[in-house]
MMTF fields as JSON, N, C-alpha, C and O atoms, coordinates in Angstrom:
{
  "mmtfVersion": "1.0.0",
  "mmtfProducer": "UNKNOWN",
  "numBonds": 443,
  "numAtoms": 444,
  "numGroups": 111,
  "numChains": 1,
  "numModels": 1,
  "chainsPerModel": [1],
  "groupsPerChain": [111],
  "chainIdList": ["A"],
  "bondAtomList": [4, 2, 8, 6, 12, 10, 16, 14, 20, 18, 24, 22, 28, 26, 32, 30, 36, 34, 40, 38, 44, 42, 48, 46, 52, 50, 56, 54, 60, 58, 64, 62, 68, 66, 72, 70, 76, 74, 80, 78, 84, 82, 88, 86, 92, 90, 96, 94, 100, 98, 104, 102, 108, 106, 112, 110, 116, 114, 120, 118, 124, 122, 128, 126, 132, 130, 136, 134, 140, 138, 144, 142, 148, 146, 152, 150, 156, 154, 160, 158, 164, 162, 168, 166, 172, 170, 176, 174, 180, 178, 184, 182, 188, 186, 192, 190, 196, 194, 200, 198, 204, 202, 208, 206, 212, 210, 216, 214, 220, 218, 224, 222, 228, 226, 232, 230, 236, 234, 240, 238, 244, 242, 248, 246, 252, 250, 256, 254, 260, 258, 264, 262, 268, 266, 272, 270, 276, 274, 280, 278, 284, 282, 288, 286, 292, 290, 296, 294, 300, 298, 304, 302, 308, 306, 312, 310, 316, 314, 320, 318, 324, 322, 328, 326, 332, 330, 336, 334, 340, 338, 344, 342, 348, 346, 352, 350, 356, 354, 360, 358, 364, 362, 368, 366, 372, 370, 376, 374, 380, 378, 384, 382, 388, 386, 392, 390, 396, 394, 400, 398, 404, 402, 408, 406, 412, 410, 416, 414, 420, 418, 424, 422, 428, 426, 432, 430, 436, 434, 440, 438],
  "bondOrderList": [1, 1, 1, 1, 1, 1, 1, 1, 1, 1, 1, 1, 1, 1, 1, 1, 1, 1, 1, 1, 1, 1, 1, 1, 1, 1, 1, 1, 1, 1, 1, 1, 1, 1, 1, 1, 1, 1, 1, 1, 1, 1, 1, 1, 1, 1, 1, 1, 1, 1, 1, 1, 1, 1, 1, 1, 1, 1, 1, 1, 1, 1, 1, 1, 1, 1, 1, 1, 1, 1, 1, 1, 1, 1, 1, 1, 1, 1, 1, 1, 1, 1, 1, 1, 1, 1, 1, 1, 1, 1, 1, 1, 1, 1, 1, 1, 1, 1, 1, 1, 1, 1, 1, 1, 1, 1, 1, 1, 1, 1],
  "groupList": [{"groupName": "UNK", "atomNameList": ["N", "CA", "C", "O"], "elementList": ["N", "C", "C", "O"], "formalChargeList": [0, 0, 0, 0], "bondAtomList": [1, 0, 2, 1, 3, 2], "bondOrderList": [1, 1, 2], "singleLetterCode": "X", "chemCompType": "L-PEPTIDE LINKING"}],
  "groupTypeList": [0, 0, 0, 0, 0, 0, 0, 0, 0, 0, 0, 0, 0, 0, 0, 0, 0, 0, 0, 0, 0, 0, 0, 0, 0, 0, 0, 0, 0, 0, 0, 0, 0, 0, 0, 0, 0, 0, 0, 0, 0, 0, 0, 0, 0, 0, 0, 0, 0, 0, 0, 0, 0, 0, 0, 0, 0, 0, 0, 0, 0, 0, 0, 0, 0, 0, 0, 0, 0, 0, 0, 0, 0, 0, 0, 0, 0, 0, 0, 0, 0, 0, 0, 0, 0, 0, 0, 0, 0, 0, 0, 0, 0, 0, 0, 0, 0, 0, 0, 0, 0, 0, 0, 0, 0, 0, 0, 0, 0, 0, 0],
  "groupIdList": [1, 2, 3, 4, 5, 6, 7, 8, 9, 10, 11, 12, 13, 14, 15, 16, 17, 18, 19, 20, 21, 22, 23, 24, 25, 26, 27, 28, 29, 30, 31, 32, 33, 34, 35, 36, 37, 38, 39, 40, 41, 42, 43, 44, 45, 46, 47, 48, 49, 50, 51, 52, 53, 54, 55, 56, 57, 58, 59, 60, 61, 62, 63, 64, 65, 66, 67, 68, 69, 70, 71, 72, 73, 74, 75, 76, 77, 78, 79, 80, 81, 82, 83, 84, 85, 86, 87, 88, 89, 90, 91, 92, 93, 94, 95, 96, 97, 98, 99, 100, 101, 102, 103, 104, 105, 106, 107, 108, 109, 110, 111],
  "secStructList": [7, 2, 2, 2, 2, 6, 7, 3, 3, 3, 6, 6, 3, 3, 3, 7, 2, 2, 2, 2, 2, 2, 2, 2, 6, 6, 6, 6, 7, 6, 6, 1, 3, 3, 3, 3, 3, 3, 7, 7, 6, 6, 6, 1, 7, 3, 3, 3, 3, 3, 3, 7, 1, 7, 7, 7, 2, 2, 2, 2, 2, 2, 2, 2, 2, 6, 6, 6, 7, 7, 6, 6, 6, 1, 7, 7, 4, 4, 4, 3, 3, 3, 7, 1, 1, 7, 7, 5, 7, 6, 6, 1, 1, 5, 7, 2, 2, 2, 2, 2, 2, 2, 2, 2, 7, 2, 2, 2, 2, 6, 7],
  "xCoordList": [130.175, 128.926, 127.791, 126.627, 128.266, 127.052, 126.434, 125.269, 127.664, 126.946, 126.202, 125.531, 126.253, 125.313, 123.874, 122.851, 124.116, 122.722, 121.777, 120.567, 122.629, 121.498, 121.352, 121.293, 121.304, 120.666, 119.979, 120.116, 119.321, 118.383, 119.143, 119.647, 118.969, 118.793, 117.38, 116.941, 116.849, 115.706, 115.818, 116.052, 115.603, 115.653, 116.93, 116.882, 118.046, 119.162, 119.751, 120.872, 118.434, 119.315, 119.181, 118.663, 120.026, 120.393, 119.652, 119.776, 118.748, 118.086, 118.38, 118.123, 118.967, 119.414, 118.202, 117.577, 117.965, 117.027, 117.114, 116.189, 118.439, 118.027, 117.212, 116.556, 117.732, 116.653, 115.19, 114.469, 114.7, 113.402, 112.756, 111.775, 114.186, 113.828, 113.646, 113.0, 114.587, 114.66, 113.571, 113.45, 112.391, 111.523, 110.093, 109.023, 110.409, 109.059, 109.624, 108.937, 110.26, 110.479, 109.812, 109.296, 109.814, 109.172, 107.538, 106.991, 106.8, 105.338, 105.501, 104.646, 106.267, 106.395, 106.9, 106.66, 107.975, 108.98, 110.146, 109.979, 111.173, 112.569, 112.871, 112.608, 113.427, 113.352, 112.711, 112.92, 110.822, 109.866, 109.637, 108.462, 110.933, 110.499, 112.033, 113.112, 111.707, 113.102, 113.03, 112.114, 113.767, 113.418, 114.128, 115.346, 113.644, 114.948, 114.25, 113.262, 115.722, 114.806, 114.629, 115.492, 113.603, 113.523, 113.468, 113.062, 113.931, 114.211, 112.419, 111.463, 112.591, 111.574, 111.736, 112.396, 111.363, 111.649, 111.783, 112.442, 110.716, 110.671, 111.982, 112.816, 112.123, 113.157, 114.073, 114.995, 114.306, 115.584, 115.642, 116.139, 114.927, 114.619, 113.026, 112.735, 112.459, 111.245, 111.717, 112.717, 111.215, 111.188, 110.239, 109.064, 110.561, 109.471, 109.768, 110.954, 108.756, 109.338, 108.481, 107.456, 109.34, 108.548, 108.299, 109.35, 107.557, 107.353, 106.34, 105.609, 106.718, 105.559, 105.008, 104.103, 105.1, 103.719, 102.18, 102.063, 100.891, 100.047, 99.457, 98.315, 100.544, 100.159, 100.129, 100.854, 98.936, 98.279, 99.384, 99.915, 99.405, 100.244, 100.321, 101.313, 99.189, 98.155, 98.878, 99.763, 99.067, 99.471, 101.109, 101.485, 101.873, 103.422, 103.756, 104.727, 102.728, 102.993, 103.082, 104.049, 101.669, 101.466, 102.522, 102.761, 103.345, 104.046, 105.58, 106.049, 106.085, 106.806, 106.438, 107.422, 105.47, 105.299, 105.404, 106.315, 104.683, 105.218, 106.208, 106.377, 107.433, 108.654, 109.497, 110.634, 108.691, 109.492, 110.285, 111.17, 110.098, 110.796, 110.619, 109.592, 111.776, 111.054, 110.297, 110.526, 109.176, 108.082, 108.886, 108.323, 110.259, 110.831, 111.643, 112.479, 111.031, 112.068, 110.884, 111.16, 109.34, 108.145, 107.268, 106.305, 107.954, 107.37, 105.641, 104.694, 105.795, 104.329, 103.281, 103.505, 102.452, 101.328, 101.203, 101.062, 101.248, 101.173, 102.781, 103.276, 103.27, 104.607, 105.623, 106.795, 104.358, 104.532, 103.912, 102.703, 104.688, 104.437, 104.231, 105.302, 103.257, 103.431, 104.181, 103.641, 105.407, 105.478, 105.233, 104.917, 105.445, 105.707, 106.941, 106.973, 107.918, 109.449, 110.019, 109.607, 110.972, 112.307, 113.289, 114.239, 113.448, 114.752, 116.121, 116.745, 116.515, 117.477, 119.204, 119.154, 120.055, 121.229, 121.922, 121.736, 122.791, 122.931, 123.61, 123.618, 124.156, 125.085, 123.534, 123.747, 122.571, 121.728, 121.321, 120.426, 122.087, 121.49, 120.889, 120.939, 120.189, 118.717, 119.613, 120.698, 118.902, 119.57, 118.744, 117.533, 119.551, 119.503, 118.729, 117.695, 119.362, 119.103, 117.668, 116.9, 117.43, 116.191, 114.986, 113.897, 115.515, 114.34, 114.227, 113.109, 114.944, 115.102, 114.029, 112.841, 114.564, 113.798, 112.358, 111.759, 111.778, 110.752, 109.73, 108.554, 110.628, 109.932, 109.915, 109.463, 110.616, 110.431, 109.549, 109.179, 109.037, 107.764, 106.934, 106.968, 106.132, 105.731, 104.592, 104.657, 103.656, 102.819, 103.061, 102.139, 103.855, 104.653, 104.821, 104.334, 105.58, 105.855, 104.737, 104.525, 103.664, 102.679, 101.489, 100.551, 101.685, 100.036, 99.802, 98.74],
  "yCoordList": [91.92, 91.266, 92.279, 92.002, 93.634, 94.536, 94.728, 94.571, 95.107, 95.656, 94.502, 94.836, 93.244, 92.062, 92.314, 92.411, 92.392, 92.561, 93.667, 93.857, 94.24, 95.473, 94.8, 95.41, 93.414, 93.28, 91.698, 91.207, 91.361, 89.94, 89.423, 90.145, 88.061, 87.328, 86.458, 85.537, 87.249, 86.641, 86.271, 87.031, 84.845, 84.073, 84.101, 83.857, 84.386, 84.538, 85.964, 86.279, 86.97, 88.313, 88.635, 88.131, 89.96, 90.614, 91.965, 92.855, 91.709, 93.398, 94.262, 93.831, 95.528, 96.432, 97.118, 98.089, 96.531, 97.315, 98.915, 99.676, 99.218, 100.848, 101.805, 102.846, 100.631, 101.592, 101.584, 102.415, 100.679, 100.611, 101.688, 102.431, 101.253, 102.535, 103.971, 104.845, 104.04, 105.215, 106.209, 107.398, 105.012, 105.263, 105.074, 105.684, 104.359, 104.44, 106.31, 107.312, 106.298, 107.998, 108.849, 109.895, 108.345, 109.922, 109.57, 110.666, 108.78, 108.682, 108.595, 109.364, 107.961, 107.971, 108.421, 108.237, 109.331, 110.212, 109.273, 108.28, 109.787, 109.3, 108.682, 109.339, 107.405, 106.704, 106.33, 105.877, 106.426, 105.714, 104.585, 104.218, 103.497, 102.379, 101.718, 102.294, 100.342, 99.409, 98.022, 97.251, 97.663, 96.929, 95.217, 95.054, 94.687, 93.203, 91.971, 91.777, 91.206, 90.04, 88.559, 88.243, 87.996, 86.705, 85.803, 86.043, 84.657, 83.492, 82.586, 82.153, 82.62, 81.634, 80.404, 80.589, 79.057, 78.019, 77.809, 77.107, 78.893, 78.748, 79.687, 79.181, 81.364, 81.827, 81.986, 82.568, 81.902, 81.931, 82.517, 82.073, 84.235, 85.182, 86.018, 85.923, 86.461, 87.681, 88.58, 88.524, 89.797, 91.136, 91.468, 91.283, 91.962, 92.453, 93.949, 94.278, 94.956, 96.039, 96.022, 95.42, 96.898, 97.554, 98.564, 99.171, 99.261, 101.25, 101.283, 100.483, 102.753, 103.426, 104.258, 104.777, 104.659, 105.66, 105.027, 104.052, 105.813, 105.391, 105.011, 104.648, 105.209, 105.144, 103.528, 102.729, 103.325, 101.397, 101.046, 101.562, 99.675, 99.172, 98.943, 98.671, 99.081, 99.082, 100.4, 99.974, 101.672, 102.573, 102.338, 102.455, 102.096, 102.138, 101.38, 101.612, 100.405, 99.153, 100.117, 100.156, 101.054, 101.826, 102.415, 102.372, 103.182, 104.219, 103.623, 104.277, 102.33, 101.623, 101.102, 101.122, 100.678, 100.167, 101.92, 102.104, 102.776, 103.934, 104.892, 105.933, 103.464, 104.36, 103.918, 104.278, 103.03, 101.987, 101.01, 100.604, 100.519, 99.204, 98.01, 97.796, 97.214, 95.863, 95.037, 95.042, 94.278, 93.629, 92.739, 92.261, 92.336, 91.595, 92.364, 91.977, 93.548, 94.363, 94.712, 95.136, 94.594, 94.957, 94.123, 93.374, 94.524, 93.612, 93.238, 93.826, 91.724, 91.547, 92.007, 91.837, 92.455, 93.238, 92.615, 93.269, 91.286, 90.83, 90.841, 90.284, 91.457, 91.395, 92.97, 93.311, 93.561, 94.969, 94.958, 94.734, 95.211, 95.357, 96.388, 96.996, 97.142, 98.241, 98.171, 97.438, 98.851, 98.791, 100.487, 101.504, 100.447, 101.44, 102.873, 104.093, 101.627, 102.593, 101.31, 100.149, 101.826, 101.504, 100.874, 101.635, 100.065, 99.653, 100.192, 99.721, 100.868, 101.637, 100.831, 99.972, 101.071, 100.476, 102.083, 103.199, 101.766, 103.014, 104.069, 105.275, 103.533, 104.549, 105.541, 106.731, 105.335, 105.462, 104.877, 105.24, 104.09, 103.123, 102.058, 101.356, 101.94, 100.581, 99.706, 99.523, 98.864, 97.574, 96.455, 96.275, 96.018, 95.568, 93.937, 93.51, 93.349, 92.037, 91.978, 91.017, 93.321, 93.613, 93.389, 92.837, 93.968, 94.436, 92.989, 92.561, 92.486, 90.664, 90.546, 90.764, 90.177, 89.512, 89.76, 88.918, 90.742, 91.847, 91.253, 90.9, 91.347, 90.696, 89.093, 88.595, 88.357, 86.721, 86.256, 85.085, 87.133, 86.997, 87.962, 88.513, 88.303, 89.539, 89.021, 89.716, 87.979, 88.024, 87.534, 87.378, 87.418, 87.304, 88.664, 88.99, 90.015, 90.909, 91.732, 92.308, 92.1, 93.106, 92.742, 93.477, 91.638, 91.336, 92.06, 91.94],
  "zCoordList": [103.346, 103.697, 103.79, 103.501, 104.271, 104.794, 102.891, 102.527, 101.956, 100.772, 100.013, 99.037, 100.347, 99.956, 100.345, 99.667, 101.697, 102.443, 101.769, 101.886, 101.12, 100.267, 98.843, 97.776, 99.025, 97.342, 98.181, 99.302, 97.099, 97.34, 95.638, 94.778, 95.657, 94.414, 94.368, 95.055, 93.146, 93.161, 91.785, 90.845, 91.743, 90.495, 89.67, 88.464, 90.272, 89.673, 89.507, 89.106, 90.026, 89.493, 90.863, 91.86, 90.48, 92.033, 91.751, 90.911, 92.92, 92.736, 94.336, 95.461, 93.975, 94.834, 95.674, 95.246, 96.848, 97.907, 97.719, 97.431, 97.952, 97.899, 96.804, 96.839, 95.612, 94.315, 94.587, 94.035, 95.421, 95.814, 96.824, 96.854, 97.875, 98.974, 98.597, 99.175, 97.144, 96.976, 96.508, 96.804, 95.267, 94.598, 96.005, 95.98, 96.779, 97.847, 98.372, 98.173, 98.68, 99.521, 98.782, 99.175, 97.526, 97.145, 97.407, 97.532, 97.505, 97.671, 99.304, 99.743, 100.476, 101.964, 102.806, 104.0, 102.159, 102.63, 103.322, 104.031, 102.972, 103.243, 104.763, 105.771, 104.815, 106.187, 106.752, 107.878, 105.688, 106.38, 105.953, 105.915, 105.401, 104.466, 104.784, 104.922, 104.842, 104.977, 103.843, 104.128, 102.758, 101.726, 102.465, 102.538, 102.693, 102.617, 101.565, 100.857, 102.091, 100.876, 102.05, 102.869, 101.891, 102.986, 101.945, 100.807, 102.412, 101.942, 101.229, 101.873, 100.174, 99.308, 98.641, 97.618, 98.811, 98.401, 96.48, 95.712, 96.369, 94.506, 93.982, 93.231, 94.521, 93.603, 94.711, 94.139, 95.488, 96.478, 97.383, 98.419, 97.213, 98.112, 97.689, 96.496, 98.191, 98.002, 98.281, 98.997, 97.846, 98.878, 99.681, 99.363, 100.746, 101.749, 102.069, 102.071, 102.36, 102.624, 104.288, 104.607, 105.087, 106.283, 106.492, 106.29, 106.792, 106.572, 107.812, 108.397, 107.906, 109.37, 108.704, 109.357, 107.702, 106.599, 106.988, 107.731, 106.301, 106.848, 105.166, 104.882, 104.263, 102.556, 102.58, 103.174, 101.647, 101.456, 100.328, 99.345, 101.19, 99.808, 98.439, 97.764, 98.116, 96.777, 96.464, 95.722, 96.545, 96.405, 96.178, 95.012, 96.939, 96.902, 95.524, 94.805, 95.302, 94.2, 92.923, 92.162, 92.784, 91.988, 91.275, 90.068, 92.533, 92.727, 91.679, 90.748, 92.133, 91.827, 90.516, 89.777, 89.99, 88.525, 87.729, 86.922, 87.961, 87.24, 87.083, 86.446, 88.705, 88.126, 87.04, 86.737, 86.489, 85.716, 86.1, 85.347, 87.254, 88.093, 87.158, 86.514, 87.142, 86.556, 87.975, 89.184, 86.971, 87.989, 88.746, 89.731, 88.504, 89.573, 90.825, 91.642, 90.585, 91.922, 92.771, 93.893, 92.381, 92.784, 93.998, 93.832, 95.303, 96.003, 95.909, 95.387, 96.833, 96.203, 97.789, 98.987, 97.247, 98.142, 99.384, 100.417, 99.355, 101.096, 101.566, 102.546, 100.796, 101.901, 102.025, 101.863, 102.399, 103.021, 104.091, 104.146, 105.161, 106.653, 107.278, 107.263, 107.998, 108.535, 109.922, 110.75, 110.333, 111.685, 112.585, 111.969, 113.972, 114.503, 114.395, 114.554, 113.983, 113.627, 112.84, 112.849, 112.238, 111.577, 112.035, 112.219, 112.243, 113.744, 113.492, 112.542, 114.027, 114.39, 114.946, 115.827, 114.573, 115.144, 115.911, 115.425, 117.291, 117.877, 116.864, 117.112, 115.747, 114.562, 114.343, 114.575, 114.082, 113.48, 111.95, 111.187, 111.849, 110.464, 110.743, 111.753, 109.601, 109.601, 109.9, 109.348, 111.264, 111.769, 110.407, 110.286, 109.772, 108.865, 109.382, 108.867, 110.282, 110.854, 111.486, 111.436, 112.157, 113.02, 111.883, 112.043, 110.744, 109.632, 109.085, 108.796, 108.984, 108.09, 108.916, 108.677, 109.913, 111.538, 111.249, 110.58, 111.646, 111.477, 109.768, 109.679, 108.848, 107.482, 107.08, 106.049, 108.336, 107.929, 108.881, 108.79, 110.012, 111.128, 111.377, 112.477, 110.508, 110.228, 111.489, 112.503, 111.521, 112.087, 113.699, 114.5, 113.865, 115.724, 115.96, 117.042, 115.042, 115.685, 115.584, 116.651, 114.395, 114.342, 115.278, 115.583, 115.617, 116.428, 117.458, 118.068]
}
């Protein structure tokens, strides 16, 4: 179940969060970015990312179309969230559920 949670299906394909995370680190630096996918009525899931960088999202998008991402792994500009931190599980890995949480109520938790 945990290695599901690192992919979304959007529109039928499965796109892997970490290749995303991996290509934001190099413009936000490593662990300042969490990818999930929330639930959408048209393709099944979106992506949303959350990050504590102070880099605009207009920028990360950039960053991501010139790594050669396909435009369906490219989250869309209103659904990058800035938070304070990363949510943390005591292992020290991204609480995965916290970050869902966090990207399907973006505007309950940032206000």
């Amino acid at each position: 179940m945990d290695r599901l949670a690192r992919f979304s299906k959007i529109a039928g394909e499965m796109v892997p969060h970490g290749k995303i995370e991996e290509a934001l680190s190099a413009v936000i630096g490593r662990g300042s970015c969490a990818v999930t996918g929330v639930p959408d009525e048209r393709r099944g899931e979106r992506l949303a990312v959350i990050y504590t960088s102070d880099t605009m999202p207009a920028e990360m998008i950039r960053h991501l179309e010139s790594c050669g991402l396909p435009a369906l792994w490219i989250p869309k500009r209103d659904q990058f969230f800035r938070v304070d931190a990363i949510p943390l599980l005591g292992t020290g890995k991204v609480d995965l559920a916290a970050v869902r949480k966090i990207a399907s109520a973006p505007t309950e938790v940032l206000q």
